[in-house]
N, C-alpha and C positions, 0 to 999 in steps of 0.2 A: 714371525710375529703375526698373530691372527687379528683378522680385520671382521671387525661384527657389522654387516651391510645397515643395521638400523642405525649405525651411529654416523651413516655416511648421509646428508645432506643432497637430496636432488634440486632443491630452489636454487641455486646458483647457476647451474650446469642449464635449467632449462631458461633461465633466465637469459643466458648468453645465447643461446637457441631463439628464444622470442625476438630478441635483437639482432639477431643475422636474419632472421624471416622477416622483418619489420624494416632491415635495412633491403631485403630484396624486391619487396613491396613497393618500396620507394622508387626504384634503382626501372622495374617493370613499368609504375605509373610515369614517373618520367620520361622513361623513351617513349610514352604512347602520347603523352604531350604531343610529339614533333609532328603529329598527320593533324592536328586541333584545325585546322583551315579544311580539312575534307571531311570534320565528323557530319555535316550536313548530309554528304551522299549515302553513311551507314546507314541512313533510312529509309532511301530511295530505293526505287526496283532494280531488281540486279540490271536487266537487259536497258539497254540506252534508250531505245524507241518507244519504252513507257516509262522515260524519266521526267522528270518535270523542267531541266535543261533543256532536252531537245525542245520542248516547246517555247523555252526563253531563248535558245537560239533563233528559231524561228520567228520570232515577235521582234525581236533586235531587227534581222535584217529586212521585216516590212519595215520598222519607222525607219532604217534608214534608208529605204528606196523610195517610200514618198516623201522624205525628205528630199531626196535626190531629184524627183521629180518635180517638186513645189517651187525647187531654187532651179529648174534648167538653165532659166533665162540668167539667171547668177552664177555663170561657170567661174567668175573670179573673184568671189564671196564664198568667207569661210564656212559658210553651213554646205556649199554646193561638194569643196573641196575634204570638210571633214566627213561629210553622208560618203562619195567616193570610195576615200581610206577607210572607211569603215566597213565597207563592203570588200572590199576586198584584204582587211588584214584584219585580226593575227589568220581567219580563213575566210575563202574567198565564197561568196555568195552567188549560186545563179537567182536572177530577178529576171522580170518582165511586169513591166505597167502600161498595160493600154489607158490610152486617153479618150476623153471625152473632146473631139473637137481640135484634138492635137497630135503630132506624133509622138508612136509607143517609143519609153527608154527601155531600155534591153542589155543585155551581155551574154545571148544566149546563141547569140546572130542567127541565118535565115532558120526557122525550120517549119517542115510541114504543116502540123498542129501541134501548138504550144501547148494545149491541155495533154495530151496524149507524151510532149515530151516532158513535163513535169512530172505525169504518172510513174515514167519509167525510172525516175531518181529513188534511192533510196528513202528518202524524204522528203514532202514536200507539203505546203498549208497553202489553200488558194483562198482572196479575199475580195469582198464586194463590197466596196463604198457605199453609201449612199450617193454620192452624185455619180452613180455607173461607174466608177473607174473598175478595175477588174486586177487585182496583186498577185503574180505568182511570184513564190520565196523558195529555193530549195534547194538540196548541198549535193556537189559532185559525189559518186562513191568513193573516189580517194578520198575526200575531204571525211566524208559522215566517218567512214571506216576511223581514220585519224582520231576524230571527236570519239567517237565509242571504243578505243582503246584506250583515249586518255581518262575517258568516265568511270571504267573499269579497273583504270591505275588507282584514281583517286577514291573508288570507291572500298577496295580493297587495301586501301592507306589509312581510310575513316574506321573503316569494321575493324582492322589487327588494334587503330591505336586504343578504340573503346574496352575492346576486348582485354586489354595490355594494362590500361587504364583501372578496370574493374577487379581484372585479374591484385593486382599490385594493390587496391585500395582496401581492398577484402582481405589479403595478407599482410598488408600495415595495420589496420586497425587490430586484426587477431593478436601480434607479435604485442603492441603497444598497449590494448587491454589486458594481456599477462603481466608485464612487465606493469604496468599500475595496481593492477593485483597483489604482487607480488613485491611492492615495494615497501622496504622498512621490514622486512620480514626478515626474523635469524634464528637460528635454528635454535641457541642456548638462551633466547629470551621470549617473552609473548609480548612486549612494549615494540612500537613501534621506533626504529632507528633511524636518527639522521646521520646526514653526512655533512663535510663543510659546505658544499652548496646547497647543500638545502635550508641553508640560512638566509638566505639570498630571498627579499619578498617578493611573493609571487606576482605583484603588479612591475614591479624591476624586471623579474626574470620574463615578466611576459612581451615586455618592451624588448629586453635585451633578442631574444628569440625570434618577435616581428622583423628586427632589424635585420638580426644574421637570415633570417628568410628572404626578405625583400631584395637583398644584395646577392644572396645564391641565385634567385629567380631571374634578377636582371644578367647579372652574371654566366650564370648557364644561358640562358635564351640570348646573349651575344656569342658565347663558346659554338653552342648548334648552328648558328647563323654562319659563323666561321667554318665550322667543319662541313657543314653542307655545301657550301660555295668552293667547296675543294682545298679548305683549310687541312693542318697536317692532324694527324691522329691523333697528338698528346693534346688538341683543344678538345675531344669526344671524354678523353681519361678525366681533365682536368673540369670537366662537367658535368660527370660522375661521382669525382672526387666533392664537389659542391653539393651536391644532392647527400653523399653519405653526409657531411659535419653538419646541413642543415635537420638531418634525421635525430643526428647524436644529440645535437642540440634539444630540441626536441621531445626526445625520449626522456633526459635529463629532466626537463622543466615537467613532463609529465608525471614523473615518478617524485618531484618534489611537491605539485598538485594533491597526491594522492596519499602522500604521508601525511601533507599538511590535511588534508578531508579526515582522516582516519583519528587522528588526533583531535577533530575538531577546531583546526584553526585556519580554516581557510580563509576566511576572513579580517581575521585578524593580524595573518600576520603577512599583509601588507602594509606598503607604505601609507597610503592613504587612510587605513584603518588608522594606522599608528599616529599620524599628524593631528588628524581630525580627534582621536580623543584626548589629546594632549590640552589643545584648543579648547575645546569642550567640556574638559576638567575647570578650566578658568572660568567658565562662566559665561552666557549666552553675548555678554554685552561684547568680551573679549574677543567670542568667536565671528562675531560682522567686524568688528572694528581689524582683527588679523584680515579678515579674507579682502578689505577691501583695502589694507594698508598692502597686503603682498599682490594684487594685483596690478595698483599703481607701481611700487616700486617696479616687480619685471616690465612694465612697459613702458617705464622711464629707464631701466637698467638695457634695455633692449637698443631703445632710440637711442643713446647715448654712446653704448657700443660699437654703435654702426656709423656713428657721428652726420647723423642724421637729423638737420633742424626740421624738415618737411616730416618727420616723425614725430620726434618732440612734440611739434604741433598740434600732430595728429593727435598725439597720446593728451596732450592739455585736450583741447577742444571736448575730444569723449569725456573726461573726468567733468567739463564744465556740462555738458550734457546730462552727464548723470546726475548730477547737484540739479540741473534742473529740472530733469524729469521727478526726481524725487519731490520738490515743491512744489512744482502741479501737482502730484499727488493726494498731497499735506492739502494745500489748499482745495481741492474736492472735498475731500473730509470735512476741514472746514466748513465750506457750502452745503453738503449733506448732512451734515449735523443742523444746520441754521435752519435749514426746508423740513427735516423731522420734527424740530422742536416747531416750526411755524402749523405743525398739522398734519404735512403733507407726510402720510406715513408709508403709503405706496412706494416711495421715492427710495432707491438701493444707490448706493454711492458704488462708482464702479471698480475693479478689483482685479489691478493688475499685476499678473507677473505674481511670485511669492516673496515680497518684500514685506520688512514689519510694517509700512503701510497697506499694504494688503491686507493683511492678518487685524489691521485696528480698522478698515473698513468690512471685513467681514463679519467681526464681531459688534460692529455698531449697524450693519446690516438687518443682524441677529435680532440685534437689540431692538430694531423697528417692527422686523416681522413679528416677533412677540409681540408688541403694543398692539399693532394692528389686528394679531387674533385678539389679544383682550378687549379690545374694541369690540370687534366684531361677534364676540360672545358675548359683552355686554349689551348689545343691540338686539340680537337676537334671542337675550332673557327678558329683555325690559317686551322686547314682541309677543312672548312665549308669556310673559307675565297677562299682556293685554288680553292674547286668546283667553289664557285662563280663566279670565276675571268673566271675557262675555261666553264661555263656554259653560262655565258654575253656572250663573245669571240663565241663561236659555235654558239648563238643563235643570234647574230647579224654579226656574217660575213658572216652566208645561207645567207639572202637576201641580204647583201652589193657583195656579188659574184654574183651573180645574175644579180644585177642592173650595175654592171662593165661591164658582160659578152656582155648582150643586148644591154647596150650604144656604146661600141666598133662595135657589129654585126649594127647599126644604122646609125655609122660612114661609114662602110665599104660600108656596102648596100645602105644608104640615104633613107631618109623619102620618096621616092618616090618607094620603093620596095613595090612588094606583099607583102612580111609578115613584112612589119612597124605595121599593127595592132594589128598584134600577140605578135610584141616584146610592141610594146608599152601598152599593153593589163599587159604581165607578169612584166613589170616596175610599173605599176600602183596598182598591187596586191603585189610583193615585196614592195613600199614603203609603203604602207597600213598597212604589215606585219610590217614593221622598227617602224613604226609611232607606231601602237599597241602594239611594248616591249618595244619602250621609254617610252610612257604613263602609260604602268605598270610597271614599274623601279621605274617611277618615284611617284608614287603613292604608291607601297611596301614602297618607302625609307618614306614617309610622315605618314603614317600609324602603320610603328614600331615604328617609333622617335615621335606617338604621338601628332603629331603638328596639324594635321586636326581641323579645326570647326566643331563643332556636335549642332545639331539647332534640339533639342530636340521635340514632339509633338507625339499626341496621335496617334497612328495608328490601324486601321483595319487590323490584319495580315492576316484574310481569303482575305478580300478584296484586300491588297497588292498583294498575289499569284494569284490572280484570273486574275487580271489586267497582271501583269506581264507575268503569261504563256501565257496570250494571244498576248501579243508581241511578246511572244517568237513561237506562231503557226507554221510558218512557216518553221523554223529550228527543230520542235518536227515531225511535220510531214514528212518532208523528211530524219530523222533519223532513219526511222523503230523502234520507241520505244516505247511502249504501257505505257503508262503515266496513274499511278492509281491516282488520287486525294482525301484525304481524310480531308474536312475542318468543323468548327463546325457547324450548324446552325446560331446563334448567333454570336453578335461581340465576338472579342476574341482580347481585345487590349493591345499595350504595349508603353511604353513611348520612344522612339527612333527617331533616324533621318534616313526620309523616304529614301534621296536617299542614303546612306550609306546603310541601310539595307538590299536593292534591289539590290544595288552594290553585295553583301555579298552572300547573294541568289543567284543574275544572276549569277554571280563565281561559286556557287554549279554547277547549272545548266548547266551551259556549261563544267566544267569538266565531266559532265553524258555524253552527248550529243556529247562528242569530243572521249570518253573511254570507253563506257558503252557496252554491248556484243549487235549487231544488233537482234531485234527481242526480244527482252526479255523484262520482264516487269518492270517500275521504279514507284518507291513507295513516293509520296511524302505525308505528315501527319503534321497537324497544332492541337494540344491538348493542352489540361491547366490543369494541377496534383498541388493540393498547391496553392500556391502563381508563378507558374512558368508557363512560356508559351513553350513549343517544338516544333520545325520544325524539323522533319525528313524525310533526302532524303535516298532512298536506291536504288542499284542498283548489275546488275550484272557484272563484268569488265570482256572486252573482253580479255583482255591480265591476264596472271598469277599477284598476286601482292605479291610478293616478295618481302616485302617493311616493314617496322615498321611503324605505321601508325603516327609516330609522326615527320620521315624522311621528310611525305609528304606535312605538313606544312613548310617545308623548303623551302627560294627562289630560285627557280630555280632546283627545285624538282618535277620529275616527276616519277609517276609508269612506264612509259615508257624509259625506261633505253637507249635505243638505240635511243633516240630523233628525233623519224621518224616523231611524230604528227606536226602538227598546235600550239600547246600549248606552252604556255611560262613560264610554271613552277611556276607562281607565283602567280595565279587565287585565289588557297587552302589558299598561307601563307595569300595576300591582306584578301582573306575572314573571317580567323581568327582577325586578326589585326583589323579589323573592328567591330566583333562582339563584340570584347573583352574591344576596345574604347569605347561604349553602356552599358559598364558593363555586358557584357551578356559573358556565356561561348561558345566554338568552341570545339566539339568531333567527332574523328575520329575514327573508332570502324573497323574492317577488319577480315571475317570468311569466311578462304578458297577464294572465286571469289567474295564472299558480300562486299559490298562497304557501307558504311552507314555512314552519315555525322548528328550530331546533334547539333542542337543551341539554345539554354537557355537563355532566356531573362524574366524580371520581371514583370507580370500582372500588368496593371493600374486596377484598382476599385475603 
């Protein structure tokens, strides 16, 4: 009978493959466990004389030889007798400490010179107190040799077990990411399959899985302990055999992980998923009143089981705790509700833990910080209101004095004086003056309230600036201000209304032109980033600006504080108000003397 290879299934076959690789991995990391106390020397220098031992050998037996020395006169007190023993076990130390004023201890007995016979040891560190004393510390060759074969054991016990370690974790993981791959997979379906334990929820099985780990662990790491100490063979098998079930285990919970991801229910098809929406189907009240009815009961079910009244106790006392922590809570609220309505609106009632007292002092928290911006914006319109009123007032009673002073001097002198032309000259530029902050009054007030018609169409922004500075030629050039232009090649268009726009502009531009430092250079820039179009003006201001730059959108607001200019304070806000009736935004950005005004408006295409 003929066998068609395509109808033969290789997921199985490499599957049982992932799991013998995956059980080897374990089986490799586990034995390299056993060297885990020497993995400190895999790092160390192979050779012992540039190990960082030999020199913590060496440091051991100076303190304990001026230990030895400090206590001579206490040869039968235990620091005298433990410095001793410790010089001489688990290896023995040569020392010598000359004294200051006393006789040197030793174990070296007589020799020639002591510097000369420390040299000749394989090792040796010489020391010098500060009060003179003079410490030589150093190991027989039989001894160092001992030590530096032992460094070597243990060194080459650290390196196999990491190596063993790496080896085995790099081929667990490979074997166990197949087999997660590969789970729920069959060859006569595309739906992902379970099996009977994969019914089992994943917070269950990952309990169940910690446990059978924690007991293989403890378990094995007594079996080594035994076998090492010359225990018989079958405790190495039988601690083997723990390492494979805690694998299968394992693998098992893995592949039930991975079917539950695939399917989209990792989450869900826990226990704790599953209680919690049960709970939470009943309704918020339901789910505090469950979680804090089943805590008391396991803690009464607990105390009781153990028949334990010192428990019991225990368990009452926290439930009475909790009740009253809860009430100082309540009563905060309380009090910070009394201090809010009394005025004090600064005052946050404090917000502990996430209890629904938390949540009713965070919300009533809410509730104050609101008041107090409303406050604090009512304070600052009624402030905003007072500028106003002496900002009008100043800025319209210059020129109505003015026009007083001259009509009177007209009066006196009569239209037939030499200087009727001069006075009539500074009446004609006063009311010009009058005329131009009624017009912009009156135009701010229609512009924040919104009222304006906007008679929308496609616009050339280069071509707009292009047109426009050239109107404006005459007041650029007798500016002193070196005007950079930087516009695209191409159209660069946006959907707005032309004279609004240029309105919006010319405002930029003549705050430059009215404030800008004489001689310096002004940066004007038309670019498209996105979907967006930018106009930016930049300049240097002749006067310091001392100002928040969101002040200077305000009417009748000016960086010139001392209101010496021409200007009417309300150029910025109109030009805002305009931009922003366009749907476009208005930014004022201020570094140090940089002035910089930008406008955002939305590319046609």
């Amino acid at each position: 009978m003929a066998i068609k290879l395509r109808s033969i299934s290789f997921v199985p076959a490499l599957r049982v493959i992932a799991v013998l690789i995956t059980l080897t991995g374990t089986l490799f990391a586990y034995y390299g466990l056993v060297g885990w106390p020497n993995f400190q020397y895999a790092f160390q220098p192979e050779a012992y004389a540039d190990s960082l031992e030999e020199g913590h050998n060496l440091q051991s037996g100076f303190h304990w030889a001026i230990t030895l020395w400090d206590n001579h006169d206490k040869q039968d007190e235990w620091p005298f007798r433990l410095a001793l023993e410790s010089l001489s076990s688990p290896y023995p130390y040569l020392y010598y400490v000359d004294g200051t004023g006393r006789e040197s201890i030793k174990n070296i007995g007589e020799v020639p010179d002591v510097e000369t016979f420390f040299s000749g040891l394989p090792t040796h560190q010489k020391f010098t107190l500060s009060d003179g004393r003079t410490v030589y510390v150093g190991l027989a060759p039989a001894t160092y040799h001992a030590l530096a074969e032992r460094y070597a054991t243990k060194r080459a016990s650290g390196t196999t077990g990491l190596y063993l370690i790496t080896a085995g974790f790099v081929a667990a993981m490979l074997g166990a990411g197949y087999v997660m791959y590969s789970a729920g997979q069959q060859s006569n379906s595309t739906e992902i399959q379970l099996s009977f334990l994969d019914r089992l929820y994943l917070d269950v099985g990952l309990v169940i899985f910690l446990g059978a780990f924690s007991v293989g662990l403890i378990g094995g790491a007594a079996l080594w302990t035994i076998f090492n100490r010359g225990g018989p063979q079958i405790s190495l098998v039988l601690a083997a055999l723990l390492a494979v079930i805690i694998t299968l285990v394992g693998l098992q919970y893995l592949s039930t992980v991975a079917k539950r991801l695939k399917r989209g229910e990792f989450f869900k098809h826990t226990l704790i998923y599953a209680s919690i929406a049960r709970v939470i189907k009943a309704g918020p009240l339901a789910a505090r009143a469950s979680g804090l009815l089943l805590a008391y009961g396991v803690a009464i079910s607990v105390s009781l089981s153990l028949r334990s009244s010192l428990l019991f106790g225990l368990v009452i006392i926290v439930a009475i705790m909790y009740v009253v922590n809860r009430a100082l809570e309540f009563k905060a609220i309380i009090n910070g509700i009394e201090r809010i309505k009394g005025g004090d609106l600064s005052y946050r009632i404090p917000e502990r833990g996430a209890t629904d007292f938390a949540a009713l002092a965070s919300n009533i928290n809410n509730i104050a910080l609101g008041l107090q911006a409303a406050v604090e914006s009512e304070v600052k319109s009624e402030r905003m209101k007072a500028e106003l009123v002496t900002n009008v007032s100043h800025d319209l009673k210059t020129p109505l004095t003015s026009i007083i002073t001259y009509v009177d001097l007209l009066k006196t002198e009569g239209l037939s004086s030499e200087n009727a032309p001069k006075y009539l000259d500074v009446l004609d530029k006063k009311s010009q003056r009058l005329k131009v902050l009624t017009e912009d009054l009156f135009e701010a007030a229609k512009a924040a309230s919104g009222t304006l018609s906007i008679k929308r169409e496609t616009l050339d922004v280069g071509a707009l600036l292009t047109q426009g500075l050239a109107e404006l030629s005459d007041r650029i050039e007798g500016s002193g201000l070196d005007f950079r232009v930087n516009l695209p090649l191409g159209r660069l268009e946006v959907q707005a209304d032309g004279k609004l726009l240029w309105r919006a502009i010319e405002n930029v531009l003549s705050n430059i032109l009215n404030y800008a430092l004489v001689g310096s250079r002004v940066y004007v820039d038309a670019t498209a980033r996105g979907n967006q179009v930018y106009l930016t003006f930049k300049n240097i201001s002749a006067s310091p600006l001392n100002i928040a730059p969101e002040e200077l959108v305000e009417r009748f607001k000016r960086g010139d504080e001392s209101r010496s200019t021409e200007g009417s304070g309300l150029g910025l806000a109109i030009a805002k108000s305009l931009v922003e009736l366009q749907g476009g935004t208005f930014k004022i950005e201020i570094d140090g003397d940089l002035f910089k005004v930008t406008m955002t408006l939305l590319e046609y295409k």
